[in-house]
C-alpha positions in Angstrom: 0.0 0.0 0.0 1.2 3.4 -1.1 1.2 6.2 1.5 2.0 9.4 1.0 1.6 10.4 4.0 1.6 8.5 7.7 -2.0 7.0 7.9 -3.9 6.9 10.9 -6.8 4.7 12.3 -9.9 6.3 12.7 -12.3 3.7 15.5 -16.0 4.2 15.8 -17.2 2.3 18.6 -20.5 0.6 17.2 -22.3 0.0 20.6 -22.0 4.3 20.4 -23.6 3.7 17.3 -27.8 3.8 17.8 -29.6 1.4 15.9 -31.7 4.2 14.4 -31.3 3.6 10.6 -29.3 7.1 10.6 -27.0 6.9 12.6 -25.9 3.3 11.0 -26.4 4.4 7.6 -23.6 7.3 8.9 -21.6 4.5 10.0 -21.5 2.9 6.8 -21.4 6.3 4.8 -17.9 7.6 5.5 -15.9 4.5 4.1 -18.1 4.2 1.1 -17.6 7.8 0.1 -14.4 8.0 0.8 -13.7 4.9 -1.7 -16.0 6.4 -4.3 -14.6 9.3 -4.4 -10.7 10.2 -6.8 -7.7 10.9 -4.8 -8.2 14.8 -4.1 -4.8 16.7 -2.2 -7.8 18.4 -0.6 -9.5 15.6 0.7 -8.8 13.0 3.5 -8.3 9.8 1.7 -9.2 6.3 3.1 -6.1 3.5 2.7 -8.3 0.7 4.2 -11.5 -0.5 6.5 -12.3 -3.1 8.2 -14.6 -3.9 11.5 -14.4 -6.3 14.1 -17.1 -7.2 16.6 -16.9 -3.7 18.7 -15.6 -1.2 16.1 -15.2 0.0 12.5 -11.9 0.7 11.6 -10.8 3.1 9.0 -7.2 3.9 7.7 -6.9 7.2 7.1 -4.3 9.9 6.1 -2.8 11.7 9.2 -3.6 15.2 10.3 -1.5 16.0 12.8 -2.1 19.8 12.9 -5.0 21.0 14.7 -8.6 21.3 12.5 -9.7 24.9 11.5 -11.8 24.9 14.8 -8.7 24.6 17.3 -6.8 26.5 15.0 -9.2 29.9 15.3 -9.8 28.8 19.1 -6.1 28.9 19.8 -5.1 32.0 17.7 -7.9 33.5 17.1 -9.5 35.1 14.0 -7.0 34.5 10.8 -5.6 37.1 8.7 -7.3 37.4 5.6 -4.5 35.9 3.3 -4.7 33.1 5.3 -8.6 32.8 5.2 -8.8 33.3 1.2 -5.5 30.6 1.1 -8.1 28.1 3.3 -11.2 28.8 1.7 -9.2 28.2 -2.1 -8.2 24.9 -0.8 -11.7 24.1 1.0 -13.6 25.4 -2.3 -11.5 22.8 -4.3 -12.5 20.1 -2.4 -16.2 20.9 -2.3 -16.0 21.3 -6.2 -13.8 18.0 -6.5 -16.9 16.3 -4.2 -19.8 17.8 -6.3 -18.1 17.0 -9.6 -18.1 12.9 -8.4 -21.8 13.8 -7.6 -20.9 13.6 -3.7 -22.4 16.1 -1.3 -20.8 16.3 2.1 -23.8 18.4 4.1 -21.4 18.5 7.3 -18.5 21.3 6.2 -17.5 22.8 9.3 -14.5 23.9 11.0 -14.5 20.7 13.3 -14.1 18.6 9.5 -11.3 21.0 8.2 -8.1 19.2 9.3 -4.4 20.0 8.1 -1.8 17.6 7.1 2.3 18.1 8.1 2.2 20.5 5.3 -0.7 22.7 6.4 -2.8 21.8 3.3 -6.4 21.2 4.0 -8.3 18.2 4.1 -11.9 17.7 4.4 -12.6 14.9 6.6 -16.3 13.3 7.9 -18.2 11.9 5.0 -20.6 10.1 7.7 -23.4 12.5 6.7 -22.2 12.5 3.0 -25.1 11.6 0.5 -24.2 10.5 -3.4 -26.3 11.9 -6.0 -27.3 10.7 -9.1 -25.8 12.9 -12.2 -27.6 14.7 -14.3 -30.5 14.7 -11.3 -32.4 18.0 -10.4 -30.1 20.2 -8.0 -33.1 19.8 -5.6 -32.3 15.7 -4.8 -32.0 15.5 -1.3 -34.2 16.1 1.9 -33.5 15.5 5.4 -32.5 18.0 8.2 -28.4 16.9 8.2 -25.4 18.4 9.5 -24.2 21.0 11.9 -26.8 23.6 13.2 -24.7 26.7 13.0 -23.9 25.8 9.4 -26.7 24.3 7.8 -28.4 25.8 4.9 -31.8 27.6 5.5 -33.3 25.6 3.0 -31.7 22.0 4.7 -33.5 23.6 8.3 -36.9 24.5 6.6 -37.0 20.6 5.5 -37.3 21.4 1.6 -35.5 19.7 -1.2 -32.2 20.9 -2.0 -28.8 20.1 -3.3 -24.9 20.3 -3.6 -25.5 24.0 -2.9 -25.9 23.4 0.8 -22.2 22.5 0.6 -21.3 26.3 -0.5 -23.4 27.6 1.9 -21.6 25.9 4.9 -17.8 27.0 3.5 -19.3 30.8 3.5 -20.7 29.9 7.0 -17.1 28.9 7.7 -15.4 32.1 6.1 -17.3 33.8 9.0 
């Protein structure tokens, strides 16, 4: 197996894990994206799952840094070269996603990690749904995601799309 960086395993404890069909479907989500989805620089890549009886193991690049949300908590507010260099790298990566028909719903600060050379990777596909091409942009429904930095439209319960995606990163930019 070819890393190019250090991997590092990622253990979801399944007895966490309710037996309500969304969580499980969550649990079954990130590793399936994550496979589905072309080797990105922006985007944490999975090497490898497997499960025993207790947990789901995923093999992950390593992100060593602190995510975006330590980051700001630590330092506080970035300067704006910096933001506009993060929200480049993040926008690739939601592009990269919506052109493999993948939307993430869950881009926060908390899913913004940094590799040993400080370039982003979004991380948590759990709440990641994969959309047909060529459907209408309006394919998905379902309140999912973070509160602070969900779309109106996803909190209002009506149809939407990969758009929900852009919405968060601006939340984000905040």
């Amino acid at each position: 197996m070819d890393f190019n960086s250090h991997p590092r395993k990622k253990s979801i404890d399944k007895s966490a894990v309710s037996s309500d069909d969304l969580d499980s479907h969550c649990l079954l989500t990130e590793p399936k994206v994550l496979s589905l989805l072309p080797p990105h620089p922006n985007l944490l890549r999975i090497h490898n799952a497997y499960e025993d009886s207790s947990h789901l193991h995923l093999v992950l690049d390593l992100c060593d840094s602190p995510d975006l949300q330590r980051a700001v908590a630590s330092a506080g507010p970035l300067p704006e070269p910096e933001a506009a260099r993060i929200l480049a790298q993040l926008m690739r990566a939601v592009a990269h996603c919506h052109r493999h028909c993948v939307v993430h719903r869950d881009i926060k600060p908390d899913n913004i990690l940094f590799d040993s050379q400080g370039r982003l990777r979004l991380a948590d596909f759990g709440s990641a749904e994969v959309i047909s091409g060529g459907e209408p942009a309006a394919a998905l429904r379902g309140v999912v995601g973070t509160p602070y930095y969900v779309a109106p439209e996803v909190v209002a319960g009506r149809e939407y799309g990969e758009k929900v995606d852009v919405w968060s990163a601006g939340v984000v930019l905040t």
